[in-house]
N, C-alpha and C positions, 0 to 999 in steps of 0.2 A: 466260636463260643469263647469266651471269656473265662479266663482264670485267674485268681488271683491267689501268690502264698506266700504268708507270713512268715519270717522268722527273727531269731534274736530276743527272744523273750528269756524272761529269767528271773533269779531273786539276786538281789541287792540290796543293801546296806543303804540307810539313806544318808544323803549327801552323794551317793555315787551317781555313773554313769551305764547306761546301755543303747547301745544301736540296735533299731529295727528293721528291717527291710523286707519288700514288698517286691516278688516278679509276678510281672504280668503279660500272660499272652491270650493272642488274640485279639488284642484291641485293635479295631478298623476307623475310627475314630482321625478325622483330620486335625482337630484338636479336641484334648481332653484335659480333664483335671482329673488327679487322683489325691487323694484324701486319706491323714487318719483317723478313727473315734475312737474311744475308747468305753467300757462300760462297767462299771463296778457293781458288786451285786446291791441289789434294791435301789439301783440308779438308773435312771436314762443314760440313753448314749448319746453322748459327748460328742462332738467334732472339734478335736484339738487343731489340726494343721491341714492346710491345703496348698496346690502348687500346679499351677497353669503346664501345660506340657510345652509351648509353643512359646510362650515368655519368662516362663518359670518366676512368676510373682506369686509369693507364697502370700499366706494368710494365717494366724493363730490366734487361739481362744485365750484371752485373758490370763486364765490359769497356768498357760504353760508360756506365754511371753519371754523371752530372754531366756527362758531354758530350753528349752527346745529348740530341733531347726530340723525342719523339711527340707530334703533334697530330692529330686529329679537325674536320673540319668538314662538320657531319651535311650541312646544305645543298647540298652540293657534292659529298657521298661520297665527300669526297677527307680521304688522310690523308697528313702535312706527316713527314720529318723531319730536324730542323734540327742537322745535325752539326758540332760546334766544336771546337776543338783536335784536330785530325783527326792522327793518325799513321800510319806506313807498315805497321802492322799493320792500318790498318783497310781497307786494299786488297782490293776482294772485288767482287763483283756484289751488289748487292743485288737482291733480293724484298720485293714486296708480295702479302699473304696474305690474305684473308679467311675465314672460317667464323662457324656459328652458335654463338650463347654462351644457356645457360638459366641459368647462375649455382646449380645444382641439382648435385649428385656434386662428383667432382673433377675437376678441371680446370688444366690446364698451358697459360698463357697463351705459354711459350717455346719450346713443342717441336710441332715441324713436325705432326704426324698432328692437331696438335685442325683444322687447318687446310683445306678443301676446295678453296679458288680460289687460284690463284697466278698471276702476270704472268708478262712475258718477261723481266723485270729491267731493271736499268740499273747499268754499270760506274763504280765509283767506283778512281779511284787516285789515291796520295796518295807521292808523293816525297819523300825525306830528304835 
């Protein structure tokens, strides 16, 4: 069984910075991608950043482009991410995702259904 938990969540000042991080065990998966979303209230959720386990090619949504950065540490099963210049739009719960990746058809590294495992989250807010 899969687990997956969140932490590093916080308040911050905007313009700041906060690291998230994600362990995950139990994944049986030869290759997998894990993911984050985020979701703010009366919003959809979001799929900010994604990261191949086996090539570690990440992927990010527009919105968080150049400030953000997904990391992968296979060792650990854990994935890092490192939020900078944080703004008050980026106030949301975040999610940590996992699911399996064949690299085979299509594939949407941003949108929630490639994804099977998910956390409980952890809140991030961020003040102007």
């Amino acid at each position: 069984q899969v687990h997956l938990v969140e932490s590093g969540g916080g308040s911050v000042q905007a313009g700041g910075s906060l690291r998230l991080s994600c362990v995950a065990t139990g994944i049986t998966y030869s290759t997998y991608a894990m993911a984050w979303f985020r979701q703010a209230p009366g919003e959809e959720r979001e799929g900010i950043a994604t990261v191949i386990s086996t090539t570690g090619k990440a992927f990010y949504a527009d919105s968080v482009q150049g400030r953000f950065t997904i990391a992968l540490d296979n060792a650990k099963n854990t994935i890092f991410l490192q939020m900078n210049s944080l703004k008050a739009d980026d106030t949301a719960m975040y999610y940590c995702a996992a699911g399996a990746y064949s690299g085979v058809g299509s594939w949407y590294p941003l949108n929630d259904f490639e994804y099977t495992h998910w956390g409980q989250g952890t809140q991030v807010t961020v003040s102007s």
